[in-house]
N, C-alpha and C positions, 0 to 999 in steps of 0.2 A: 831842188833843195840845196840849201850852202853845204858845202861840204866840207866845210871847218864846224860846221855845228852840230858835234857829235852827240850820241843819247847821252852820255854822263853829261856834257852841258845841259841838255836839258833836264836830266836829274838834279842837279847840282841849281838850275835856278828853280825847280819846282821846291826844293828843300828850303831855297832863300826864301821861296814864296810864303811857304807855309810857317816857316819862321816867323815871317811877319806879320801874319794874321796869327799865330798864336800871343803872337808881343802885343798884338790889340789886345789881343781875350784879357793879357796878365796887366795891363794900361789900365782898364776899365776901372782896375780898382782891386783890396784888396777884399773890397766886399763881398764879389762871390764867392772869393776862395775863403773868407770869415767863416761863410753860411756855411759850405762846405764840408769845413773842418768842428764845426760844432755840432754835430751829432743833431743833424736836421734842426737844432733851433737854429732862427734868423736873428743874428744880432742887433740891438737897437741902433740908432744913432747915437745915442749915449756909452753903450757899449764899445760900439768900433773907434767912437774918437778917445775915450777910456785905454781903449785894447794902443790906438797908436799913439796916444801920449805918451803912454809906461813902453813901448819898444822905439828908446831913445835909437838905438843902432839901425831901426829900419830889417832887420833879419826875420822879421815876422812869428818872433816868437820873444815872452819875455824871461829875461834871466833873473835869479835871485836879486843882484844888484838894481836890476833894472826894478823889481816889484817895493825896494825900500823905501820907493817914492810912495805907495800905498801901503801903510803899514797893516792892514786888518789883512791883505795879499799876501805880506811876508809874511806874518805868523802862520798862516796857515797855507807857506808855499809848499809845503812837502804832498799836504795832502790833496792839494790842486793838482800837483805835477802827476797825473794820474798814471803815467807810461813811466816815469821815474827817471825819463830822458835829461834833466836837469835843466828844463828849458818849459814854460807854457806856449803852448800854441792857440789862436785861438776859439779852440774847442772846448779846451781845459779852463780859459778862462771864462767864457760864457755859461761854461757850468758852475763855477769858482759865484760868478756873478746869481749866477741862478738860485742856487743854495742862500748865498747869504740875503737875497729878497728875502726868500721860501722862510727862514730864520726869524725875520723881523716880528 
């Protein structure tokens, strides 16, 4: 065995390793993590390109600002923001979405 190749290197690249297959997981897309965060519903495709047009920033969640692009969103952002964190994520919005089908 090298013996410049201590256990922390090998810690240290199994950490890089796994790094890197988690960076796949989070690559793939933001659609598992959509599914995820919406309270077991699966977002449609209409939904998710919906959810990433209105998150002009990419920060996976949308702000007031960000929702004034969909106004029937903003009037009723307070009551979407269900955690009251001042941001939807979207789980809140797929429900947000969900409701106003349910509505029609």
């Amino acid at each position: 065995m090298n013996k410049n190749f201590a256990p922390s290197t090998a810690a240290a690249l199994v950490a890089v390793l796994m790094l890197g297959v988690s960076g796949v997981g989070w690559t793939e897309g933001m659609e598992k993590g959509m599914d995820d965060m919406s309270g077991g519903k699966t977002l449609s495709k209409e939904e998710r390109e919906a959810f990433s047009q209105l998150d002009t920033n990419k920060d996976g969640k949308i702000s007031l600002e960000e929702a004034k692009k969909y106004p029937k969103l903003a009037e009723k952002y307070d009551h979407a923001d269900s955690n009251h964190d001042k941001a939807l994520d979207a789980g809140e919005f797929a429900r947000f979405e969900t409701d106003t089908e349910e509505s029609k």
